[in-house]
N, C-alpha and C positions, 0 to 999 in steps of 0.2 A: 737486671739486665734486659730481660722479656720486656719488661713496662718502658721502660726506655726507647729501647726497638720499636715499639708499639705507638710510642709519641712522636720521633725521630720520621715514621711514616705518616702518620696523620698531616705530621706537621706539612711535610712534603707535599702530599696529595691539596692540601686545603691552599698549599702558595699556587701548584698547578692550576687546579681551578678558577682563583681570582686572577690569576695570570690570563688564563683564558676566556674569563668573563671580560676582565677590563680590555682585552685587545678585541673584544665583540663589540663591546660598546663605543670604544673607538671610530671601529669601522664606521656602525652606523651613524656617529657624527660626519665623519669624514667625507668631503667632498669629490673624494676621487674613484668616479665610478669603478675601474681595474679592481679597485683591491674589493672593494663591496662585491663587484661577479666571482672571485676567487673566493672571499670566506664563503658566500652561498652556497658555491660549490662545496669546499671542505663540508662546509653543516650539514647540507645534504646527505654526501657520500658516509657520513658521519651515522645517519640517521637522525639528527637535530632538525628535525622537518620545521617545528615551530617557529626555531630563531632564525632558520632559511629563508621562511613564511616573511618575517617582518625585514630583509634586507630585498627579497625578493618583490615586494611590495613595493620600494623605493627604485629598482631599476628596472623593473619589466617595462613600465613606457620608455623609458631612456631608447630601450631596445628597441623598439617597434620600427621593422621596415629593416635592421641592420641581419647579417649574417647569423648573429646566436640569439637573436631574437625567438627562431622558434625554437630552439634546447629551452630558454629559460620559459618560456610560456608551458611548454610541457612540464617542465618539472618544478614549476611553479604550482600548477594545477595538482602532478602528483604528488607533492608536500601538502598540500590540503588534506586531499586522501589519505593519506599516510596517517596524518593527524586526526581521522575518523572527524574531520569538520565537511561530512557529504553535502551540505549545501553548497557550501562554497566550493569545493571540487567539482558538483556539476556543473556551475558557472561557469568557472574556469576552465573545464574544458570544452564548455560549450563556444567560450571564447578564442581556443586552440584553433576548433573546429571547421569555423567562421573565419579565422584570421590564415590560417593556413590550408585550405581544401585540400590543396596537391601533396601534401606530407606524406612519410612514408610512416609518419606515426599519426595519420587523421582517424585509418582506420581503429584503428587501438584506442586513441582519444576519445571518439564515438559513441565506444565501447565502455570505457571506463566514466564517460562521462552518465550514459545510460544505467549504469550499477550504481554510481554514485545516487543520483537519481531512485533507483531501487531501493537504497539503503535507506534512504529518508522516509520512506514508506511506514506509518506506525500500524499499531497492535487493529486488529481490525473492529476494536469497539467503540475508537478512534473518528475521527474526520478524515476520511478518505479523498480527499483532495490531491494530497503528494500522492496517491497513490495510481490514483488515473494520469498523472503527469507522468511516473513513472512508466506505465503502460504505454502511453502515447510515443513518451522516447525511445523505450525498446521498440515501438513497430516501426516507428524511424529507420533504425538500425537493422533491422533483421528485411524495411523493404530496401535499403540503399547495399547492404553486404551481405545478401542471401549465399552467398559461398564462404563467408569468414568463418573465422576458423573458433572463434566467439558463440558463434551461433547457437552451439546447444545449450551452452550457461546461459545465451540470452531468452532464449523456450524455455529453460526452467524457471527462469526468473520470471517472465510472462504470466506460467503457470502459476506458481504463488502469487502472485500480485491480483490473478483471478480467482483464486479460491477464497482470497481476504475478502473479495468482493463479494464473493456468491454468499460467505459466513453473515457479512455484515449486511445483504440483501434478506437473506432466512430471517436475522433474530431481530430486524426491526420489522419486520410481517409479525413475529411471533409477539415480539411486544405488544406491539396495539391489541394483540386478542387479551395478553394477561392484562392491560385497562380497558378494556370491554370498548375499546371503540372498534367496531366490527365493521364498519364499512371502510375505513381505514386499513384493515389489516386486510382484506378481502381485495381490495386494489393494490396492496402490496405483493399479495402473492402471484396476482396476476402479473404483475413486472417481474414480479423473479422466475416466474413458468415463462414469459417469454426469454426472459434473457438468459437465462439458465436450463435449460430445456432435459440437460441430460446432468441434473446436479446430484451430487450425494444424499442431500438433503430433501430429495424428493418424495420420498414416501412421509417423512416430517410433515412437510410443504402441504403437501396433499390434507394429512390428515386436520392440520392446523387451518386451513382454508375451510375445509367439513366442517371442523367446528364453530368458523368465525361466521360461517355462513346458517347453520345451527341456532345457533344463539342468536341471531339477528333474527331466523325467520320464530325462535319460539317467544321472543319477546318483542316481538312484530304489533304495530295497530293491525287493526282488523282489515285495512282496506289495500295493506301492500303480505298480509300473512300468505295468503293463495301464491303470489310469484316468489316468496321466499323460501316459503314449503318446499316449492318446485327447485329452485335453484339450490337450497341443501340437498336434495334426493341427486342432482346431477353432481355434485361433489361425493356425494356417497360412490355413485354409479362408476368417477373416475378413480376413486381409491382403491374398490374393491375391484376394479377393471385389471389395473396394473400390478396390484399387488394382493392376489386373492385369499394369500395366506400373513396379510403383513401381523405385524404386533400390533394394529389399533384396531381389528376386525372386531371382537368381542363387543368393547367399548362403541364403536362406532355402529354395529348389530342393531345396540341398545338407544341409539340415537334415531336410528332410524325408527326404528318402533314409534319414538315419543312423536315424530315427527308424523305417523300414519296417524297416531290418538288426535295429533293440535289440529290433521287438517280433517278427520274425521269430526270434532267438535266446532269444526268452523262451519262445515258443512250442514251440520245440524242446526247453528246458527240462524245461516242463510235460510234457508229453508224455514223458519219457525216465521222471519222475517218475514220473508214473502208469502207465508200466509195468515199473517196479520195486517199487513198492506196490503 
């Protein structure tokens, strides 16, 4: 009797379904826009953002310029969203945005358009491309509605979108020092000391700069070792400046030492030099 029951439903639910796939797929043959804005809607309301997506696709230009025009462009845009396709939701609201200014949903648009935007942003070991776009769009946002009501979500999201920045600005400085290109890393960490000025990663920064600058001056030719000498001692001078007690003082002690012996031996060099010349 159970099993019965159990098929007696099945059966049910599966004629439901094809019943309401096939009146989907009708629609979207069907030439009569009315019933196409009505199932959008149901699917929508439904939470079926996807199959909204593809009916909505076919009638938002229809719309343009008429009275639901801006309902379906918004929630056209928010069925993107919905469906976690953030590219195409910040498009799309980028197109609300533009097409409707005076809305009482632009502001919101704006907004969601900008997170959408946010969301695309990858892991920060990544190509940070979307992620300066997403920056850019949030400062949009936060210079056009400095009073919305958005705002702090949109400063936190800022904040993250800068810190992937400042992470992925630190480890390709730190990179170049672990392949010994030193002058490389050395004008990386000066873009990160500018740009970053009060980073987490500054006593890092600091000490990885000491050493790319280190390594360059002890494996220096003879005729640039005197200004690189010089230049690691003033990376020592800014480490131990700011952080008199950091975790690389020991280590870094010991650097400087080798750096008094190379320019000590350089010195003796010269000297021997000019008095055989």
């Amino acid at each position: 009797m159970i099993k019965n029951w159990r098929f007696t439903y099945l059966a049910f639910f599966a004629i439901v379904l094809l019943s309401g796939c096939s009146e989907y797929q009708k629609v979207l043959k069907d030439s009569d826009v009315k019933k196409k804005y009505d199932m959008a809607e149901k699917l929508y309301e439904e939470g079926d953002y996807k199959r909204a997506i593809r009916i909505y696709e076919q009638i938002v230009p229809q719309y343009v310029g008429k009275p639901q025009g801006e309902r379906l462009q918004y929630f056209y845009a928010n069925a993107y969203y919905q469906s976690e396709d953030y590219y195409l939701a910040a498009y799309q609201f980028e197109r609300f945005t533009k097409s409707y200014p005076r809305s009482d949903k632009a502001e919101e648009a704006a907004f969601m358009g900008a997170k959408s935007q946010f969301l695309t942003s990858p892991r920060y070991s990544l190509d940070q491309g979307e992620t300066q776009k997403a920056i850019d769009r949030i400062q949009v946002f936060i210079n056009t509605y400095s009073e919305s009501e958005f705002l702090a979500e949109a400063n936190e999201m800022m904040e993250t979108l800068r810190a992937k920045l400042e992470k992925k600005s630190f480890e390709i400085a730190k990179q170049y020092n672990r392949i010994s290109d030193y002058n490389a890393a050395i004008t990386s960490f000066e873009i990160f000391f500018e740009n970053f000025p009060g980073s987490i990663y500054k006593e890092d920064a600091l000490f990885y700069d000491y050493l790319a600058r280190y390594n360059l001056a002890v494996n220096s030719v003879y005729n640039r070792k005197e200004e690189r000498i010089e230049s690691a001692r003033e990376a020592y001078s800014a480490l131990k400046s700011e952080y008199p007690e950091s975790k690389y003082i020991g280590r870094s002690d010991k650097m400087y030492s080798d750096l008094d012996k190379h320019a000590t031996e350089l010195q003796e060099l010269l000297e021997q030099y000019t008095v055989n010349n």
